[in-house]
C-alpha positions as CSV (number, residue, x, y, z in Angstrom):
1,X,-11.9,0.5,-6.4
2,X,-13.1,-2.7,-5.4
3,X,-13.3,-6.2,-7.3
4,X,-17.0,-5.9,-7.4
5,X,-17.2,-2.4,-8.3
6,X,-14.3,-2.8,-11.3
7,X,-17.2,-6.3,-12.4
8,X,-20.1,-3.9,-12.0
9,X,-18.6,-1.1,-14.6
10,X,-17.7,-4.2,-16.7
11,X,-20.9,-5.5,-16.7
12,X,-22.2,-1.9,-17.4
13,X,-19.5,-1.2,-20.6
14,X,-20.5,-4.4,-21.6
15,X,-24.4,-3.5,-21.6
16,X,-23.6,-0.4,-23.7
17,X,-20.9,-1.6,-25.9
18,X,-24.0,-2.0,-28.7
19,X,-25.3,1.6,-28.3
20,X,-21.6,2.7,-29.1
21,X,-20.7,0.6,-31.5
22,X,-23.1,-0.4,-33.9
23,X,-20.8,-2.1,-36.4
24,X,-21.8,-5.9,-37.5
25,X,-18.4,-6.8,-37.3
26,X,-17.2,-5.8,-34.6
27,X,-20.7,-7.6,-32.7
28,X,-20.0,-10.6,-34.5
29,X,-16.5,-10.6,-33.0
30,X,-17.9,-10.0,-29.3
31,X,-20.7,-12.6,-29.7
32,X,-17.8,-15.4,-30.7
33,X,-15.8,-14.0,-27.6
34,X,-18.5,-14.3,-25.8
35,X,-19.0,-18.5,-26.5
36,X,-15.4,-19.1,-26.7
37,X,-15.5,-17.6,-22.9
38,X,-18.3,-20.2,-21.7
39,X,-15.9,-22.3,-23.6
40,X,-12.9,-21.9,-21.3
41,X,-14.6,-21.6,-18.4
42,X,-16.4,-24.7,-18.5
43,X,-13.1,-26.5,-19.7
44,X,-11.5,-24.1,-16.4
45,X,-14.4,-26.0,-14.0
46,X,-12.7,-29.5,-15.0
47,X,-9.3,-27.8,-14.5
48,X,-9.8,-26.9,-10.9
49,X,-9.7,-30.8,-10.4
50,X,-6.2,-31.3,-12.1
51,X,-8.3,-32.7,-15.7
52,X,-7.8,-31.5,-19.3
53,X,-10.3,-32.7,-21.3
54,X,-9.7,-32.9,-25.4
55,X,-13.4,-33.6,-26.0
56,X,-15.2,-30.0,-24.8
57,X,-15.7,-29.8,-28.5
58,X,-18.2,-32.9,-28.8
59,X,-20.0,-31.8,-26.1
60,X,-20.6,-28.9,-27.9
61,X,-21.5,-30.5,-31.0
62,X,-24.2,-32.4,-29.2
63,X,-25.3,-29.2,-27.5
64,X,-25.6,-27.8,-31.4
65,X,-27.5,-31.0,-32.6
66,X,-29.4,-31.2,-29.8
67,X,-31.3,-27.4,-30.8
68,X,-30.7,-28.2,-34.5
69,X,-32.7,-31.1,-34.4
70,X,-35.5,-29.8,-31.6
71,X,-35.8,-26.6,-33.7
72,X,-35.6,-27.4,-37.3
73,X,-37.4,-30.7,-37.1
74,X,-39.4,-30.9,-33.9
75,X,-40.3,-27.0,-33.9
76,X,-39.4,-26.6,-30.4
77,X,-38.7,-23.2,-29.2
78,X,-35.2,-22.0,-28.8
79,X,-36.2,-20.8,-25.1
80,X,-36.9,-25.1,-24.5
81,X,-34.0,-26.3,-26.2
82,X,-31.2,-24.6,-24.7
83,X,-31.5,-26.1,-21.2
84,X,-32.6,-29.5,-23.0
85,X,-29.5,-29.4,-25.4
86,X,-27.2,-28.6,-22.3
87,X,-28.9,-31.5,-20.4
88,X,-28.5,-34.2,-23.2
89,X,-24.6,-32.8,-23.5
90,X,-24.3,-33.5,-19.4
91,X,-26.2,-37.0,-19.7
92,X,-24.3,-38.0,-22.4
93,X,-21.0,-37.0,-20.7
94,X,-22.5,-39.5,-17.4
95,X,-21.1,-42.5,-19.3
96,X,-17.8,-41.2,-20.8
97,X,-16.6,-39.5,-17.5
98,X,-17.3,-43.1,-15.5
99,X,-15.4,-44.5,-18.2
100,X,-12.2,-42.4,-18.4
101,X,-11.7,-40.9,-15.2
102,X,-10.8,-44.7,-14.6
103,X,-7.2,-43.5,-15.4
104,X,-4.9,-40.7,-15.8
105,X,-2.6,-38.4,-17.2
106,X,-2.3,-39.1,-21.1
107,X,-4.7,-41.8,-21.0
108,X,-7.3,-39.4,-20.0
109,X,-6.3,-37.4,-23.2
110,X,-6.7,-39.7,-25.3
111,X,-10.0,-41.4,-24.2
112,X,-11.4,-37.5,-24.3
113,X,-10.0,-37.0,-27.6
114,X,-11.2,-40.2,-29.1
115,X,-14.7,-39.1,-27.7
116,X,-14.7,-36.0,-29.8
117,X,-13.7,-37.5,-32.6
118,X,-16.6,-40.4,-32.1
119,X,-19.2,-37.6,-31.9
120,X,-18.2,-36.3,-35.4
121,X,-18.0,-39.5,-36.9
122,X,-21.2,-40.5,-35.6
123,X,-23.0,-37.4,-36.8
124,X,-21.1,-37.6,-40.1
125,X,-22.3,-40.5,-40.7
126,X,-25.7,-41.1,-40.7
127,X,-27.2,-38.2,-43.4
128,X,-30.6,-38.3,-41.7
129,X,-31.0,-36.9,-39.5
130,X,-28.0,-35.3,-39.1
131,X,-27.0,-33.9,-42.2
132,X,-24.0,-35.9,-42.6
133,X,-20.4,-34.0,-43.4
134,X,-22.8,-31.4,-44.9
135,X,-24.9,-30.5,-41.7
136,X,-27.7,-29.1,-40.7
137,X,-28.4,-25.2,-42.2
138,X,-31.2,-22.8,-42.1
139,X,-31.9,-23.2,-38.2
140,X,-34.4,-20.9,-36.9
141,X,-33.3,-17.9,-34.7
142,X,-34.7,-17.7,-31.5
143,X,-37.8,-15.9,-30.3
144,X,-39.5,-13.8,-31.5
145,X,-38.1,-14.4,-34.5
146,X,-38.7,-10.7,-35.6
147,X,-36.0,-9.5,-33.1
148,X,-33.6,-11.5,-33.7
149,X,-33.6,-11.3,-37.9
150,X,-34.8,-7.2,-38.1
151,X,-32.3,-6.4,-35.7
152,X,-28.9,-7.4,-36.9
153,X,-27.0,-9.0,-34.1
154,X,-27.6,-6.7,-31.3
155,X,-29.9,-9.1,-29.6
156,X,-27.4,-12.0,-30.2
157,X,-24.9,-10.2,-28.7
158,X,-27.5,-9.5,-26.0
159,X,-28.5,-12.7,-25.4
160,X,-25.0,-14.2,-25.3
161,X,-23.6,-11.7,-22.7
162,X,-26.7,-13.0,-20.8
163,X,-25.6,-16.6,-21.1
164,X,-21.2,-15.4,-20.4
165,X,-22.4,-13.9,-17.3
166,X,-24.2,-16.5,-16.1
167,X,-22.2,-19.0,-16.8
168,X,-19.2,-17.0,-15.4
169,X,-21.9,-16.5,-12.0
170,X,-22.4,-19.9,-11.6
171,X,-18.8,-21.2,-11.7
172,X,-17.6,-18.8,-9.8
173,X,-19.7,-19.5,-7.3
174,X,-19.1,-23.1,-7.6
175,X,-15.5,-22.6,-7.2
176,X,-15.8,-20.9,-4.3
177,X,-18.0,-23.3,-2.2
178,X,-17.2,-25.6,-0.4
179,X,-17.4,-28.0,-3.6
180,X,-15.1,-25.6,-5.3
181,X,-12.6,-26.4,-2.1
182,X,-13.0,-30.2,-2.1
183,X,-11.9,-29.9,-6.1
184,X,-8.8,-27.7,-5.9
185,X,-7.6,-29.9,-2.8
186,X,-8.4,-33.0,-5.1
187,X,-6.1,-31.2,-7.5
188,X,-3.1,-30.8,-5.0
189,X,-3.2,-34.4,-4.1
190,X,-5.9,-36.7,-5.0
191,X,-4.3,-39.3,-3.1
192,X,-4.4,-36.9,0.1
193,X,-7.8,-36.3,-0.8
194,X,-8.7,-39.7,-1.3
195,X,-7.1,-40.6,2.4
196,X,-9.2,-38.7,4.1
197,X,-12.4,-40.2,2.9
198,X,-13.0,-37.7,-0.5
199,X,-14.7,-39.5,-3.1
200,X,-12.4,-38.1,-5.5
201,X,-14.0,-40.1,-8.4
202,X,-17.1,-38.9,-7.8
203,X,-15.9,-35.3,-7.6
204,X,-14.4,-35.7,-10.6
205,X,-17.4,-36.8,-12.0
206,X,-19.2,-34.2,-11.1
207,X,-17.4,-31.8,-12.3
208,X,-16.9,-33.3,-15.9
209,X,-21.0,-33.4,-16.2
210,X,-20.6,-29.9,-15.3
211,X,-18.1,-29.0,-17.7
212,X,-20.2,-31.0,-20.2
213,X,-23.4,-29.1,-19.3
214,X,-22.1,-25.6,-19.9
215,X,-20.4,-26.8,-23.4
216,X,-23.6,-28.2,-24.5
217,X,-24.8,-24.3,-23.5
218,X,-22.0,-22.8,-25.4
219,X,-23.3,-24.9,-28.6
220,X,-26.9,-24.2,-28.4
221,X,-26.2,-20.6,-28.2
222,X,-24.1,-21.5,-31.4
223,X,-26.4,-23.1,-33.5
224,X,-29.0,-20.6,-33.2
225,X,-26.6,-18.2,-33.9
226,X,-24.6,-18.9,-36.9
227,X,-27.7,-20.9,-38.2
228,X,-25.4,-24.0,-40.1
229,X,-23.5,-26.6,-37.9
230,X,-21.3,-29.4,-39.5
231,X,-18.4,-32.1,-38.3
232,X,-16.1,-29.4,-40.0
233,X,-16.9,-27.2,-37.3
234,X,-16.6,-29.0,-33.6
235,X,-13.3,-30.5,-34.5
236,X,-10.4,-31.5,-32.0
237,X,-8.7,-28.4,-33.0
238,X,-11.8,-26.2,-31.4
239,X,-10.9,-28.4,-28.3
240,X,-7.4,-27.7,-28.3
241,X,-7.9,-23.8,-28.7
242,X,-10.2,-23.8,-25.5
243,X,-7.1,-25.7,-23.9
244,X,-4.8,-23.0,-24.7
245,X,-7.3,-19.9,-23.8
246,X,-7.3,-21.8,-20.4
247,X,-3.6,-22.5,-20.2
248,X,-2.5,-18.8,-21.7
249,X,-4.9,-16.8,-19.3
250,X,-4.4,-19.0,-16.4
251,X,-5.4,-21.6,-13.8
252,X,-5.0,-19.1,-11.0
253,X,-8.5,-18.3,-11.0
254,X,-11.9,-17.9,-13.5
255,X,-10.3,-14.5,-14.6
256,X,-8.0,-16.4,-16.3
257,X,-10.1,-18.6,-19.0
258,X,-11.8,-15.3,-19.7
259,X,-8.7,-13.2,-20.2
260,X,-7.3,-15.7,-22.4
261,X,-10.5,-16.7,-24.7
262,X,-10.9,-12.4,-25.5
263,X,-7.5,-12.1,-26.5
264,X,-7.0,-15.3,-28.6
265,X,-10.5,-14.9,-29.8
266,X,-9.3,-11.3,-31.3
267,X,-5.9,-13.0,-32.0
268,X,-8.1,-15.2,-34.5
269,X,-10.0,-12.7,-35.9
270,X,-6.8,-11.1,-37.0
271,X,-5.0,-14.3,-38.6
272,X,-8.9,-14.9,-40.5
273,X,-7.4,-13.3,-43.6
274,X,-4.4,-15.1,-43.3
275,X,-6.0,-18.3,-42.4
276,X,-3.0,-20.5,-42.9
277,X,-0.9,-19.2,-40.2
278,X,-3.6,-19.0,-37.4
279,X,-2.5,-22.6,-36.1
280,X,1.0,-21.5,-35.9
281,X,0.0,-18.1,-34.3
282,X,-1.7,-20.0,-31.6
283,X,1.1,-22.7,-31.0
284,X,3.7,-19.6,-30.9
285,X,1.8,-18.0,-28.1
286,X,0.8,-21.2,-26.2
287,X,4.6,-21.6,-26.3
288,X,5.9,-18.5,-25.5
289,X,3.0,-18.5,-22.4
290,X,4.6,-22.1,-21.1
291,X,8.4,-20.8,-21.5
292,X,8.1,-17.1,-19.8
293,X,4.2,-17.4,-18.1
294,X,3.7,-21.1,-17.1
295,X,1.2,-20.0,-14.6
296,X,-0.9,-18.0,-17.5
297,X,-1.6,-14.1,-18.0
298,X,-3.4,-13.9,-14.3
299,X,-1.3,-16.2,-12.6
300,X,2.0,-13.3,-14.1
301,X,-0.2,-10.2,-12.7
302,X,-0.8,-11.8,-9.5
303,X,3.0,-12.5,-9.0
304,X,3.9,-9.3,-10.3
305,X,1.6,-7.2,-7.4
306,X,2.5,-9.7,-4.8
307,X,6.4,-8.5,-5.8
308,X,5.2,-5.0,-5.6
309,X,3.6,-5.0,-2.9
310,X,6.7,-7.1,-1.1
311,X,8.8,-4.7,-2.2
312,X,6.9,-1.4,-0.9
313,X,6.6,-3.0,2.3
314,X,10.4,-3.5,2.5
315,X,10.9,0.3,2.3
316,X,8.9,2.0,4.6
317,X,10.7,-0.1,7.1
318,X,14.0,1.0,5.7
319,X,12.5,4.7,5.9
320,X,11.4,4.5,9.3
321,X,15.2,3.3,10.2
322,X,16.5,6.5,8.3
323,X,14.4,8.8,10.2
């Protein structure tokens, strides 16, 4: 069976998981999977340049706002706030990437993480019209509004696999063009790249807006969905738990950010009862993936079949010499 095939039935059993299963739960479960993935993936777009960023969870707040404010208060249409709240999350980011992709390494961290934490303050601050620590609640579902309140969350689910597979498309394709090439050699060596007339800044750039862009998707998609956003919510530990989906699935490819946001997602789920041991749960496996996986879940797999497939190829000569 062939990698497009195996993403066809995917897409397929995806499609039909509703019909199947028609517990709330369990929907609620695949619709948070389902933004956690546009999560990692966006925060995997920034990766393929050699960037962690700590701040994928203010862009996601403004993304959130963004619909809160155009739907609650301007009666905007879901339908027109989504690409408008992605757009205001990849304008804002303009200014903040020019700013500290001007250096590296931890310093990068930090600038990220202080950006996050700026966002929240900000929007904590001011009451109106942003709700303060309280936040914004009641916000309208999208439309028409009888779907998407007489139906349970079927159509959310719906609507987020739309916006997963999308946002999955477009990456991957991204990835692999010749953009996608420029940003994994700028990742080998930026100063290589940079030598040979790459405008590695500008890459880099790029591909932070980007990043930026689909966050501000993943939070619109919230907003509507869950109905309440709050500071309490888009906090540097959201950010940190896209970093390790990313770093337990894998840099190897995009199949890695989505492996690792399903399983940590349902990893979650299970620690919800137990609350107070999630955060330990999550730096136990982020540990354990450095120490025995430090190229992630997909990166393991693919060294695990190239063994295989080293090793079948060293016995048929070996059989041909016996016969």
């Amino acid at each position: 069976m062939t990698s497009r095939t195996g993403i066809v039935l995917g897409i397929v059993l995806l499609a039909l998981l509703p019909v199947v299963i028609r517990d709330e739960y369990f929907l609620h479960v695949m619709v948070m999977i389902e933004i956690n993935v546009v999560m990692a993936v966006s925060l995997w777009l920034l990766g393929i340049t050699g960037l962690i960023s700590f701040g994928q969870a203010g862009f996601m707040f403004i993304g959130a706002m963004t619909t809160a404010l155009l739907m609650k208060l301007g009666g905007w249409s879901f339908w027109v706030s989504l690409p408008l709240s992605a757009i205001m999350a990849a304008v804002v980011s303009a200014p903040v990437g020019r700013l500290s992709l001007r250096v590296k390494g931890v310093y990068f961290f930090l600038i990220t993480l202080a950006f996050g934490e700026v966002v929240r303050g900000v929007f904590a601050y001011f009451e109106h019209p942003f709700g303060g620590w309280y936040g914004i609640r009641d916000i309208p579902p999208p439309s028409p509004a009888a779907i998407f309140t007489g139906m349970g969350k079927m159509p959310f689910y719906y609507l987020g696999l739309m916006l997963m597979l999308v946002t999955c498309a477009v990456i991957y394709r991204i990835s692999r063009s010749w953009f996608g090439s420029v940003l994994w050699n700028i990742r080998e060596s930026d100063v290589l790249a940079g030598s040979i007339g790459v405008d590695v800044p500008g890459f880099k750039l790029v591909a932070f807006i980007g990043s930026a862009f689909f966050s501000g998707l993943a939070g619109s998609f919230y907003a509507t969905y869950i109905g309440y956003i709050s500071p309490l919510v888009f906090t540097f530990e959201y950010s940190t738990n896209t970093l390790i989906f990313v770093v337990v699935g894998g840099f190897a490819n995009i199949g890695g950010p989505i492996v690792g946001a399903v399983l940590l997602t349902l990893v979650s789920e299970g620690f919800r009862s137990i609350g107070k041991y999630q955060s330990m749960a999550f730096g136990l496996i982020l540990v354990a993936s450095v120490l025995l996986m430090p190229t992630g879940l997909i990166g393991a797999a693919q060294g695990w079949r190239e063994r295989s497939q080293r090793r079948r190829r060293a016995v048929v000569p070996a059989a041909d010499r016996q016969g």
